[in-house]
Structure formats: structure tokens, C-alpha cells
Backbone as CSV, one residue per row, in Angstrom:
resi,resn,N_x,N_y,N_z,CA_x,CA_y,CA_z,C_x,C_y,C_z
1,UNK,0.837,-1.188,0.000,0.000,0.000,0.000,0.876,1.243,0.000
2,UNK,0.242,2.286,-0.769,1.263,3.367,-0.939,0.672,4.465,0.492
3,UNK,1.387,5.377,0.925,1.274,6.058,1.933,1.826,7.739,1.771
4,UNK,1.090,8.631,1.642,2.058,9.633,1.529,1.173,10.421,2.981
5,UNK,2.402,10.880,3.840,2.078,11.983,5.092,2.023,13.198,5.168
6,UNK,2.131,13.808,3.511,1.788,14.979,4.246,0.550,15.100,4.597
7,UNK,-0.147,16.588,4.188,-1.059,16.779,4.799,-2.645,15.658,4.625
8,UNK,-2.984,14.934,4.092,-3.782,13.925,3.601,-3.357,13.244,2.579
9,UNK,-3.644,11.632,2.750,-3.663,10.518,1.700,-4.729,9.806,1.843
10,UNK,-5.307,9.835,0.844,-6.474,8.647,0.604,-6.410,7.515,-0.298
11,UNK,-7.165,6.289,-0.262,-6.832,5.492,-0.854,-7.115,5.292,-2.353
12,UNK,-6.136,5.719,-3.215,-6.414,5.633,-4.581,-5.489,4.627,-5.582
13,UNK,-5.706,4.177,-6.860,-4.629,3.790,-7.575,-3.580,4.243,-7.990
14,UNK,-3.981,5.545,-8.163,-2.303,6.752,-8.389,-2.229,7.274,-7.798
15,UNK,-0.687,8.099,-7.545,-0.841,9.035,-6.590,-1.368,10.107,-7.367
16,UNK,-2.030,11.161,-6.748,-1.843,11.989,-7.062,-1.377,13.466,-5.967
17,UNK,-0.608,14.453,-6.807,-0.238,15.349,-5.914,-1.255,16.623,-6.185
18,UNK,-1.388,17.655,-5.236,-1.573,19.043,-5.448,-0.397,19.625,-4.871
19,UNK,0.382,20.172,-5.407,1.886,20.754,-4.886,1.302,22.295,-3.762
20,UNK,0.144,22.819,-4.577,-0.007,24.025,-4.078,-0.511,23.939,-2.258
21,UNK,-0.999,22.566,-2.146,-1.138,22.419,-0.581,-0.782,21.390,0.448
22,UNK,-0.023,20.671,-0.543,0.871,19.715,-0.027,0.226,18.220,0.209
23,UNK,-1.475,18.687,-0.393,-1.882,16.859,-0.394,-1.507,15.833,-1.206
24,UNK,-1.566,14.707,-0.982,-1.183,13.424,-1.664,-2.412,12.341,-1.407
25,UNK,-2.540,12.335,-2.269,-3.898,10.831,-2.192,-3.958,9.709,-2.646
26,UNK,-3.448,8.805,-1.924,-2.953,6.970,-3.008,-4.175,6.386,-2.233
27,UNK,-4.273,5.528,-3.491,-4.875,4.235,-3.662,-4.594,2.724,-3.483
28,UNK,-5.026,2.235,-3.095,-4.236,0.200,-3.022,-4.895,-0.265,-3.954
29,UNK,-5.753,-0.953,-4.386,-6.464,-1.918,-5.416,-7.091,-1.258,-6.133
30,UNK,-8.383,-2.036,-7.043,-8.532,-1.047,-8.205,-9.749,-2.033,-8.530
31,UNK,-10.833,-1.634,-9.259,-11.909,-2.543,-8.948,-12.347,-3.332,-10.094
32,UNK,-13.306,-4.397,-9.694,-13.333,-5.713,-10.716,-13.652,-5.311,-11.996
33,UNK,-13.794,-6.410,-12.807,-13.761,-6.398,-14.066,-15.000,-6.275,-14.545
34,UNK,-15.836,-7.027,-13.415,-17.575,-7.265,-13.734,-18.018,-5.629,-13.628
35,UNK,-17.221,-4.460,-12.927,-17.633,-3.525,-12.716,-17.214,-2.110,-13.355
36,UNK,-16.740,-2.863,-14.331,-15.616,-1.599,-14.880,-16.308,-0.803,-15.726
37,UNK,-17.677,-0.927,-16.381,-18.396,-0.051,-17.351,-19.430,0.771,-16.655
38,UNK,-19.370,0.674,-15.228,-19.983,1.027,-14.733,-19.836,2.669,-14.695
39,UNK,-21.090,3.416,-14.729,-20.596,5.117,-15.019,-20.015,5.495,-13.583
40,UNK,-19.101,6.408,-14.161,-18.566,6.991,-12.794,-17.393,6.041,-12.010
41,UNK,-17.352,5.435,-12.359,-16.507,4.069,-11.860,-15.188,3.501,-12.571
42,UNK,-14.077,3.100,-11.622,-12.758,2.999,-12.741,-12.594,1.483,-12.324
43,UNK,-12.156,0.523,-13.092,-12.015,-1.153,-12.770,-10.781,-1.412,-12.603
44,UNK,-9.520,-1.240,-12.383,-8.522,-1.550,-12.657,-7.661,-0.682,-12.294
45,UNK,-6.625,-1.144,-11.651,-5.536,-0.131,-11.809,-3.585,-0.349,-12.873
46,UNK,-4.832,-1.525,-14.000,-3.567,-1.251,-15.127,-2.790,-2.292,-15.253
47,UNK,-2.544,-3.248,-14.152,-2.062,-4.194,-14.201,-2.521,-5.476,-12.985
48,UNK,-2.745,-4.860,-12.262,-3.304,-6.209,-10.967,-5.040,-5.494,-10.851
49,UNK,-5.954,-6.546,-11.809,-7.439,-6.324,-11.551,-7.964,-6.809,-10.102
50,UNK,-8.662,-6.080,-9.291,-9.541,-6.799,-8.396,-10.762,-6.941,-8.118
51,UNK,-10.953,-8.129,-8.617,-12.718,-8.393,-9.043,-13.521,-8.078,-7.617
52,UNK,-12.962,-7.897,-6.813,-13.531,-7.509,-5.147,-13.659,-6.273,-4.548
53,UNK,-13.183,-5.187,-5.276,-13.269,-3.979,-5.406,-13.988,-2.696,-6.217
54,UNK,-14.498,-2.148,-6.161,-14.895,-0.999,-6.893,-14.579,0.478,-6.607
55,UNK,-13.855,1.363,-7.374,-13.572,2.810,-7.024,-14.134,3.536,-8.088
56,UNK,-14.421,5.324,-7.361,-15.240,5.889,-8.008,-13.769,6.537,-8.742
57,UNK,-13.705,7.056,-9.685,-12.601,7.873,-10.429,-12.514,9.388,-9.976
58,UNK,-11.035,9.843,-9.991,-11.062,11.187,-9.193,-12.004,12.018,-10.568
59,UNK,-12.600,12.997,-9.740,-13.243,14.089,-10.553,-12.702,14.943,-10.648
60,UNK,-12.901,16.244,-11.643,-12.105,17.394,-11.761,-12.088,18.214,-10.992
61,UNK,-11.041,19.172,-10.464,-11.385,19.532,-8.886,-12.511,21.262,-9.380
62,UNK,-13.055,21.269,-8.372,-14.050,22.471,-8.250,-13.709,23.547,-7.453
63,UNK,-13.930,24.599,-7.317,-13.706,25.283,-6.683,-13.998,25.055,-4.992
64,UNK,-13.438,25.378,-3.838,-13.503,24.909,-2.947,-13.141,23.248,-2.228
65,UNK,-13.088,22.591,-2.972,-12.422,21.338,-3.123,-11.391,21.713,-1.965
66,UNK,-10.423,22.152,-2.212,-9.013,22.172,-1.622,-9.086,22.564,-0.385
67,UNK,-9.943,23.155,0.039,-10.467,24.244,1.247,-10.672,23.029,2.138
68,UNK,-12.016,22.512,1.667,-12.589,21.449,1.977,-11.558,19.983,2.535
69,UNK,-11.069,19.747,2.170,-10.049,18.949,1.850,-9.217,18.654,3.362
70,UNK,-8.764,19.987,3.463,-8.047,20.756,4.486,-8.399,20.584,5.686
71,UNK,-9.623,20.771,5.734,-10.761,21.530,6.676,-11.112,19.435,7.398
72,UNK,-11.427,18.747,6.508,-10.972,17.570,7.026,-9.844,16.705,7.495
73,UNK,-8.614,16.951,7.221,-7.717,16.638,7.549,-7.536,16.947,8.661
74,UNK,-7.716,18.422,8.626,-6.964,18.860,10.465,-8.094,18.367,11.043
75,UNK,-9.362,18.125,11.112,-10.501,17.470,11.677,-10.251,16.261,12.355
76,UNK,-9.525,15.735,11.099,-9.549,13.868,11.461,-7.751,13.584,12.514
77,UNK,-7.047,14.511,11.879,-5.823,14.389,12.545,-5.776,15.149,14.132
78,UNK,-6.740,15.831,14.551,-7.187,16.119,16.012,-7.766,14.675,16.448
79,UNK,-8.780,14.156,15.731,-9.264,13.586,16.273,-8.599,12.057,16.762
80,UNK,-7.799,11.453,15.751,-7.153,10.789,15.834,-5.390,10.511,17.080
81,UNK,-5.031,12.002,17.541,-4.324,12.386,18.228,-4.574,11.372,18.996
82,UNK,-5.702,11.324,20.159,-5.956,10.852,21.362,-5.784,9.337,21.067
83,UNK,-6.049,8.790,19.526,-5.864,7.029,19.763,-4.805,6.631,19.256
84,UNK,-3.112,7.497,19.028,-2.288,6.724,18.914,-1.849,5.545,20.055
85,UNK,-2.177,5.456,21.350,-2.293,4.623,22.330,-3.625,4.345,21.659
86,UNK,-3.150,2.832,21.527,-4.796,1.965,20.709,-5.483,1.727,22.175
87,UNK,-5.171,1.807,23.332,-5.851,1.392,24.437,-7.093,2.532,24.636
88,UNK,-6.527,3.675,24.408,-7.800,4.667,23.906,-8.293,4.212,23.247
89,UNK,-8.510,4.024,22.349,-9.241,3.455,21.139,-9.950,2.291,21.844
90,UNK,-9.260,1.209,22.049,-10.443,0.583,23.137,-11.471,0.883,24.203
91,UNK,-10.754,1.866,25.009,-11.964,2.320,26.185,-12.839,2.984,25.229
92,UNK,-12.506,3.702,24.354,-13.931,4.497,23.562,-15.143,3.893,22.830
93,UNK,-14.455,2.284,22.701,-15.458,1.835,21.786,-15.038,1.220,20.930
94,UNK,-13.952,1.471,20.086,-13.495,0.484,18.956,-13.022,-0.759,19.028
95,UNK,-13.452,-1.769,18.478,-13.087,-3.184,18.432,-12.506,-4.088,17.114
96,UNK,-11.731,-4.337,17.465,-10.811,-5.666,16.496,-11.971,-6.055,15.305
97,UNK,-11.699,-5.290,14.273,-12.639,-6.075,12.593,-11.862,-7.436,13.014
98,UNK,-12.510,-8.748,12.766,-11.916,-10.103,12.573,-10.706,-10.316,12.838
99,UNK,-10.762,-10.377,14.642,-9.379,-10.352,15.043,-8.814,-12.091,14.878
100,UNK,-9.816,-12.827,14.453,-9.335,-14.119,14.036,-8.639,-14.530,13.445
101,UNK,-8.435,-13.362,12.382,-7.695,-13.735,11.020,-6.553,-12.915,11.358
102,UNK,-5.236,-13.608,11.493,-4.070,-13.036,11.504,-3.735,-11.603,10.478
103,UNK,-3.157,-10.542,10.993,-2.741,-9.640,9.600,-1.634,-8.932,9.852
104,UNK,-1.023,-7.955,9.546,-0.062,-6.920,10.121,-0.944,-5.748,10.164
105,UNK,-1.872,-5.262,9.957,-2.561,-4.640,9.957,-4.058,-4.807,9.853
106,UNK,-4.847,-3.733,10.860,-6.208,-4.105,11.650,-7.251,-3.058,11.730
107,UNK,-8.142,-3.004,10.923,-9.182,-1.628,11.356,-9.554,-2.248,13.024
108,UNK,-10.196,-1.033,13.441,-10.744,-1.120,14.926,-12.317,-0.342,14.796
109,UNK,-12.830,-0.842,15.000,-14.195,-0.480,14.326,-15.122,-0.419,15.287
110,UNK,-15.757,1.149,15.261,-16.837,1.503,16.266,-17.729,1.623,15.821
111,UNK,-18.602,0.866,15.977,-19.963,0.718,15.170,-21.018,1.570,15.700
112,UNK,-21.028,2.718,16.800,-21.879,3.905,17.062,-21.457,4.413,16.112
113,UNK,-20.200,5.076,15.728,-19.678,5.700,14.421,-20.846,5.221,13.301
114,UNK,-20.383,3.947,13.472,-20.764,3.665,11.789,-21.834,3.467,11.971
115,UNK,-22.945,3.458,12.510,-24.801,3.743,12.586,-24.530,5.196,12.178
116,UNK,-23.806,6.281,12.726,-24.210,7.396,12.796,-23.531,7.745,11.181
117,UNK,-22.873,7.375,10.606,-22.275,7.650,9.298,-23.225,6.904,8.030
118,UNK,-23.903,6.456,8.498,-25.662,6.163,7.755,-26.179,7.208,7.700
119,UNK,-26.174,8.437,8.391,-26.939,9.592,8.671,-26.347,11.250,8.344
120,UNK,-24.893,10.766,8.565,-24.449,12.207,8.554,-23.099,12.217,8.634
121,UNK,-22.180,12.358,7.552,-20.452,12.409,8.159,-20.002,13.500,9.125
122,UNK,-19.121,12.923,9.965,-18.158,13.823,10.855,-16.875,12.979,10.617
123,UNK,-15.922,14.435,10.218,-14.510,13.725,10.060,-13.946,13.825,11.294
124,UNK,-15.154,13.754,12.857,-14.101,13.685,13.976,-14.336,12.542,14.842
125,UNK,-15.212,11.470,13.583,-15.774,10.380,14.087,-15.678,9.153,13.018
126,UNK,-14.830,8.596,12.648,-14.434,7.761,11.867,-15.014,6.211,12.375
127,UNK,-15.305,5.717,11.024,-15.720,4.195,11.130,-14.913,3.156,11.839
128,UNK,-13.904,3.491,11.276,-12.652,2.486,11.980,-11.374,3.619,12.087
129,UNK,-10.198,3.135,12.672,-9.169,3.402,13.099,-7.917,2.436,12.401
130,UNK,-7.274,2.749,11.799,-6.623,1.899,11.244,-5.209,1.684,11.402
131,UNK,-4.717,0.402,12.416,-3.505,0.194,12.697,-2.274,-1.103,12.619
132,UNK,-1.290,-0.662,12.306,-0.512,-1.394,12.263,0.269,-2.062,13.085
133,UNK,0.954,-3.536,13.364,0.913,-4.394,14.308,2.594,-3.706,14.378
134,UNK,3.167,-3.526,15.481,4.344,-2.992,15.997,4.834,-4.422,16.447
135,UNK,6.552,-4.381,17.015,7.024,-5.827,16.637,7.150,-6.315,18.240
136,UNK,6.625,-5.330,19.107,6.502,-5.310,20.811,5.222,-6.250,20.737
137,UNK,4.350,-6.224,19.711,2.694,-6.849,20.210,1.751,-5.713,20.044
138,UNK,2.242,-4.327,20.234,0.717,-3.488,20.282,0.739,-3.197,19.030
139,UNK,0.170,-1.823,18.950,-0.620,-1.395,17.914,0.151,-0.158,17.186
140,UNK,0.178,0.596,16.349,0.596,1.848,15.925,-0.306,2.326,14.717
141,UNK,-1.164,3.900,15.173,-2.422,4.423,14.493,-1.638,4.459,13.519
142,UNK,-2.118,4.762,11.813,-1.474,5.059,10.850,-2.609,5.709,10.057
143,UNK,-4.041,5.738,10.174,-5.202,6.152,9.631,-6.274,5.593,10.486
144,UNK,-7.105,6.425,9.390,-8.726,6.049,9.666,-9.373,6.057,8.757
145,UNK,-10.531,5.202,8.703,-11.884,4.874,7.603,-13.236,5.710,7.781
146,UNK,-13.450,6.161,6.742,-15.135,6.409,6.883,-15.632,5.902,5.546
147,UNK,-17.293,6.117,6.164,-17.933,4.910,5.178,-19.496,5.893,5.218
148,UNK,-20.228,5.277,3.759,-21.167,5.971,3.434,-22.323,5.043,3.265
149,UNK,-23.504,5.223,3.282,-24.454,4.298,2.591,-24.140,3.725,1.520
150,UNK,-24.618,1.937,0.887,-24.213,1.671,-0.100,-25.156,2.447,-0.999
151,UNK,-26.129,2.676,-0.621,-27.089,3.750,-1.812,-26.741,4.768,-2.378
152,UNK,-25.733,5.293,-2.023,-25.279,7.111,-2.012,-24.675,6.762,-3.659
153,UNK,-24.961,8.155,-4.019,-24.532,8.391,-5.715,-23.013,9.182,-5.500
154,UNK,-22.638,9.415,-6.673,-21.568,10.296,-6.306,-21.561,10.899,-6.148
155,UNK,-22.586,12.226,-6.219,-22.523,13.419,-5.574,-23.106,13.405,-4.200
156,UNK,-23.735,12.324,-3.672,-23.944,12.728,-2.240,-22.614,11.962,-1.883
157,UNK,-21.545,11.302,-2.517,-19.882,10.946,-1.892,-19.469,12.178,-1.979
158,UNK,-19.357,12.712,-2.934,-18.665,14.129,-3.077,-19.127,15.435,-2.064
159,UNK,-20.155,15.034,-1.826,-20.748,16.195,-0.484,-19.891,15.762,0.761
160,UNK,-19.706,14.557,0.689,-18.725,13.961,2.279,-17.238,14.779,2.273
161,UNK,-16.523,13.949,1.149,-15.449,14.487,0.819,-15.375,14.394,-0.812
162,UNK,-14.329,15.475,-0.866,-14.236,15.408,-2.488,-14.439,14.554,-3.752
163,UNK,-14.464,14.519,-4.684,-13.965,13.105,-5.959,-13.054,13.691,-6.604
164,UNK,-12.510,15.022,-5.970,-11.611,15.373,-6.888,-10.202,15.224,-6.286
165,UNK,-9.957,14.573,-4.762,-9.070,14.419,-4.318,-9.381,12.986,-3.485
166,UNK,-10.547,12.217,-3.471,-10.320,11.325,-2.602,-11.131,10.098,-3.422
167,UNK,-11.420,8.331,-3.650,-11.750,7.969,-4.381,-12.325,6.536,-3.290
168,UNK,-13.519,7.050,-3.364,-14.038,6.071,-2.264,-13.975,4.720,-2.980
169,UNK,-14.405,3.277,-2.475,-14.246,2.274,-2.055,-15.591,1.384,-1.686
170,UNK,-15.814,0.434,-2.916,-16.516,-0.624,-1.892,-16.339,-1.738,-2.180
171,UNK,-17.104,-3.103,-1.613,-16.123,-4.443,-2.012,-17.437,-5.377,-1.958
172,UNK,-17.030,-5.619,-3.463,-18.048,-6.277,-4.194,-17.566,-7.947,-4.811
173,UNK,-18.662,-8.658,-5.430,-18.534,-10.151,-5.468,-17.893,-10.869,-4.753
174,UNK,-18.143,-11.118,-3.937,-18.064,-12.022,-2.988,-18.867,-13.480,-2.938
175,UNK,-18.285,-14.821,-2.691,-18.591,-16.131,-2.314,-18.234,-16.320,-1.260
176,UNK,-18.922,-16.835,-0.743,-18.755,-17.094,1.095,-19.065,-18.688,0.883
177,UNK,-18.935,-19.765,1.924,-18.930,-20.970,2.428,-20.529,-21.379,2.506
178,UNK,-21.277,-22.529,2.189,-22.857,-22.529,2.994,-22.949,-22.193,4.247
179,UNK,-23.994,-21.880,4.416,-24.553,-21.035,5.682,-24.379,-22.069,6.644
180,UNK,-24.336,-23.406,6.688,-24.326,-24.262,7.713,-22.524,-24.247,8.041
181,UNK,-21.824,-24.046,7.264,-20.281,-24.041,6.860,-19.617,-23.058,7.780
182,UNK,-20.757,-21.910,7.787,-20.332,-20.271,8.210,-20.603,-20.922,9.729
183,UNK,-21.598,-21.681,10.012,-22.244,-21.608,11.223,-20.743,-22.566,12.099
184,UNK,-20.918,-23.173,11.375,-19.369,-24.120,12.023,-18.462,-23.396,12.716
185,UNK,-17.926,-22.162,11.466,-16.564,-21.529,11.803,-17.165,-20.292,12.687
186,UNK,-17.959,-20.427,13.237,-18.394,-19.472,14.195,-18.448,-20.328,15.232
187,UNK,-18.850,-21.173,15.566,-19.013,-21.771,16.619,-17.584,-22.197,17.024
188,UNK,-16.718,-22.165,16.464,-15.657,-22.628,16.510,-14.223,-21.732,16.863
189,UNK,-15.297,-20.244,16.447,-14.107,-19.160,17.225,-14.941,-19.076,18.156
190,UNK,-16.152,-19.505,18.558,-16.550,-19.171,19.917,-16.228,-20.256,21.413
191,UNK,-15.575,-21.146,20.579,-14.843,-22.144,21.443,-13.631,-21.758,21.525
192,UNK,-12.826,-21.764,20.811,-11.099,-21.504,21.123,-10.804,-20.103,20.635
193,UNK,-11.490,-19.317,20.480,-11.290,-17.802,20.342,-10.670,-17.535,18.782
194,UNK,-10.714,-18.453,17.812,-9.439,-18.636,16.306,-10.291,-19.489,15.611
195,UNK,-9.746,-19.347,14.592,-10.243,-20.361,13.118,-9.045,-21.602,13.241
196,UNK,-9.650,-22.877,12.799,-8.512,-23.446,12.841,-8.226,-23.281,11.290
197,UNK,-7.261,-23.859,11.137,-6.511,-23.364,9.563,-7.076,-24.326,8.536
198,UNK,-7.533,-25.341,8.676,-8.398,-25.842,7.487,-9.746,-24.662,7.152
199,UNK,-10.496,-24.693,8.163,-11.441,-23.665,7.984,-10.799,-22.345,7.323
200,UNK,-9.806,-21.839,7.784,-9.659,-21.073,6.874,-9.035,-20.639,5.525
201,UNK,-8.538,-22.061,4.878,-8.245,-22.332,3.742,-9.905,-22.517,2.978
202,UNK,-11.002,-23.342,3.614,-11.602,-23.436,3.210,-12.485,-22.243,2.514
203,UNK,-12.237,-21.463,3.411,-13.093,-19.496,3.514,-12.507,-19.090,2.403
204,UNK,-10.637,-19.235,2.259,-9.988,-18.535,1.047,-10.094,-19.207,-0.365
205,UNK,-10.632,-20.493,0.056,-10.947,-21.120,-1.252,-12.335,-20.259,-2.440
206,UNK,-12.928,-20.053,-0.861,-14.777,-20.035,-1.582,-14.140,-18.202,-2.176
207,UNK,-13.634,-17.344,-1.544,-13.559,-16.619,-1.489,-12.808,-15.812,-2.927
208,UNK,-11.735,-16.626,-3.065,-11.154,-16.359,-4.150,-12.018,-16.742,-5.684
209,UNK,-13.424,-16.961,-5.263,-14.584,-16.944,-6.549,-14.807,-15.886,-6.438
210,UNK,-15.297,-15.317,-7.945,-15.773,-13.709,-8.083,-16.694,-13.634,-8.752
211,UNK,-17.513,-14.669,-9.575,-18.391,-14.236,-10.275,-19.720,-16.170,-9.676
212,UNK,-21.068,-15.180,-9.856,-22.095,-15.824,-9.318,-22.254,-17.358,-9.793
213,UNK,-22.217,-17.788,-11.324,-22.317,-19.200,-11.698,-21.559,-19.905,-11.031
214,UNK,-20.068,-19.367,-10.455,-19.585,-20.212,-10.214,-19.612,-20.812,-8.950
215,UNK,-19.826,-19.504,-8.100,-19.837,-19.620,-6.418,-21.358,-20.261,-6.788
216,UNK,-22.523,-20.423,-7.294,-23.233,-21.401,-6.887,-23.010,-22.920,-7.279
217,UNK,-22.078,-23.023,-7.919,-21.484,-24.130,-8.652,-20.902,-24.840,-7.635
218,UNK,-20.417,-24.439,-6.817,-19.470,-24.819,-5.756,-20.397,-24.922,-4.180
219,UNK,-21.905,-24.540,-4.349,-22.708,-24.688,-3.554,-21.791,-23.621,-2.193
220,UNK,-21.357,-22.584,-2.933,-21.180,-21.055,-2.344,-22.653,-20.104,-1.737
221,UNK,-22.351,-19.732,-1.326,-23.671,-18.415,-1.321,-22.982,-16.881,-1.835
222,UNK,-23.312,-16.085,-2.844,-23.305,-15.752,-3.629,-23.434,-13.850,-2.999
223,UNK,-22.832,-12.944,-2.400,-22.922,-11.721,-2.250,-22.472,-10.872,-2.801
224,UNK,-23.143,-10.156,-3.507,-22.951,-8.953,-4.622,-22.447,-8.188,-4.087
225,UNK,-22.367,-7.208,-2.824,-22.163,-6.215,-2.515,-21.848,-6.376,-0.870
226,UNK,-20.471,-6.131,0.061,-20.199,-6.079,1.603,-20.238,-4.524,1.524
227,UNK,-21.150,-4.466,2.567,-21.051,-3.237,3.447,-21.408,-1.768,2.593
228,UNK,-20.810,-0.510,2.501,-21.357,0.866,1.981,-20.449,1.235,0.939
229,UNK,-20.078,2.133,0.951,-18.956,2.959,0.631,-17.876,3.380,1.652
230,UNK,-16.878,3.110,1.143,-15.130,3.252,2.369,-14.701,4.483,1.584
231,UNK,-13.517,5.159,2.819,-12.425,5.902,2.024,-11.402,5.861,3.418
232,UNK,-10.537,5.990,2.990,-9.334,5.681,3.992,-8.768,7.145,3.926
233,UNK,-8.482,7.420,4.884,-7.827,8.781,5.703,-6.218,8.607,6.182
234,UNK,-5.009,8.923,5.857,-3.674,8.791,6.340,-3.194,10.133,6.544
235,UNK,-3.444,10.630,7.355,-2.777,12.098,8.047,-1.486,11.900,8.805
236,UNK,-0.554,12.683,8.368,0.776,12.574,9.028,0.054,12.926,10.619
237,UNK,0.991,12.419,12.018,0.568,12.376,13.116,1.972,12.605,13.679
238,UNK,1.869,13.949,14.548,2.671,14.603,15.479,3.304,13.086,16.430
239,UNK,4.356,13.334,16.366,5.334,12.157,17.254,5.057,12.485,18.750
């Protein structure tokens, strides 16, 4: 994943710069293939497709854009101050996305946030918190997520934050395991707190299907669309 600190990075396929205020906005993946004609929408980022992804394409910037821009950053980078100790971040509310699944990196996800980001963005209230695993065991903030209704068009994304500097995110085709399958590997982190590792070869098997004939072929269950709209937030953070 690319990262730039100055004053904001969001997650896009290119970088792009504005020199005149020092933002930078990258991207990680780039979205499927099934979704690429879609208006308003870019599939790919050119060489590694991901059929599990969808991004909206930056728009041309508008006047006030940059203002705007700004005006969130220092928002989210106040707000974020208080949870470089992730133990803040715990007493407030945020909890381990699928702390089952091993990663080097972990959203922490407060789901009052994210009811209330159904309704109304605040960049001083982010969906998740997003951190990276330090080599002591804890945590180290590096961003934050916000998220939109999956209904929202692009101009009610662009009312949140820009399209001319930021390129939201959602994650699409998905195959999951039968529902009796799912029920297993739940019951099963609710016994030893973990997946055991067949189960979760089995998850990356179903998972790595992207299109519907096949995940029912495989007696998959078949989800078009996880969750809303994402955009990832990386504000450089005072040492």
C-alpha cells in the first residue's frame, strides 16, 4: 500500500499530488472487471485487476475542493491524536474487525460511528481506526476509515469528501462458504477464540470466486455487494 504523510492521503490507484497544498492521495487496489463499465466508476488499476473492489474515479477539482479537503484533515488528525495509544481506542469503543484472522494490519471499528455515518459524516468520528501491528505486540495508528451508505450516488460521496481528491471504495462479489459451513466456523471461534486453519483455507478457497455461476457451482452463497462505501484517511501524526 502506498502512503504519503503529508497533509492527507487517501486510498487511490495513483498518486496523485496538489503541490499548491501539499496533499497526496494513493490508492491500493482497483476494482473488478464485472464492474468496470460502470458510469462513474474505474475497474482496474492497469495491471493487478480486483474483481472484489470498486472505485469511483477522481473528478475534476471544483472550486472549494481544496479548502474542503483541508478543513478535514486537520478534523480527522485532532481527532485521531488521542488514539495513537490503541488502548484509547479501546476504552472508547473500537473493536478488532476479525481479530481471528491473523494480519499486520487491523481496522478497529466503532460501530456507534458507523450507525451514525448512515446519517451524517463527521470527520471527527471515523468508522474504523486503522492500525498497524508494531514488533513489541501493540498497535501503531497510521489512519482512519469512513464509510457511506451503499445507496449514495456520487454526488452525495462528493458532499462527504471530495472526488476530486479522494476515491471512495466498496467491495463487491463475494462467495462465502454454505450457511451451515459459516455456522461451524463461528461456533468454533466461539470455542477456542481462532479459526482453525483448514477452515480457513476453506473461507480462502470459496472466497477467491468472483463471479455468481460459479460460487453457486461450488454450492457457495453468492454476495454482490459487503457493506457501503469506504475511504481511507492517512494524516501525518505529530510524534
Amino acid at each position: 500500500m502506498i502512503r504519503r504523510h503529508s497533509l492527507l492521503a487517501l486510498v487511490s490507484v495513483t498518486l496523485v499530488s496538489l503541490a499548491a497544498t501539499g496533499l497526496a492521495f494513493a490508492q491500493t487496489s482497483a476494482a473488478g472487471a464485472a464492474e468496470q463499465e460502470m458510469s462513474g466508476m474505474q475497474g482496474m488499476d492497469g495491471n493487478h485487476p480486483d474483481p472484489h473492489m470498486v472505485m469511483t474515479q477522481l473528478a475534476q477539482p471544483q472550486p472549494g475542493d481544496q479548502e474542503r479537503a483541508e478543513e478535514i484533515v486537520q478534523t480527522v488528525r485532532a481527532a485521531m491524536e488521542k488514539y495513537k495509544d490503541y488502548h484509547a481506542a479501546l476504552a472508547d469503543g473500537f473493536r478488532i474487525f476479525a481479530p481471528e484472522f491473523p494480519s499486520q494490519g487491523k481496522h478497529f471499528t466503532n460501530w456507534r460511528y458507523a450507525a451514525e455515518a448512515q446519517r451524517r459524516f463527521d470527520p471527527a468520528h471515523p468508522t474504523s481506526l486503522l492500525y498497524d501491528r508494531t514488533p513489541d505486540g501493540g498497535w501503531k495508528l497510521v489512519g482512519a476509515m469512513f464509510t457511506a451508505p451503499r445507496s449514495y450516488t456520487l454526488e452525495q460521496l462528493n458532499e462527504r469528501v471530495p472526488l476530486s481528491v479522494a476515491r471512495w471504495h466498496r467491495h463487491v462479489n463475494f462467495c462465502f462458504p454454505p450457511r451451515a459451513t459459516m455456522q461451524q466456523i463461528r461456533q468454533q471461534r466461539a470455542q477456542n477464540g481462532q479459526i482453525k486453519p483448514e477452515a480457513r483455507q476453506l473461507f480462502l478457497q470459496f472466497f477467491r470466486i468472483n463471479n455468481q455461476p460459479a460460487c453457486e457451482q461450488a454450492g457457495g452463497r453468492w454476495v454482490p455487494q459487503l457493506f457501503g462505501w469506504m475511504v481511507h484517511v492517512y494524516p501525518s501524526l505529530r510524534e
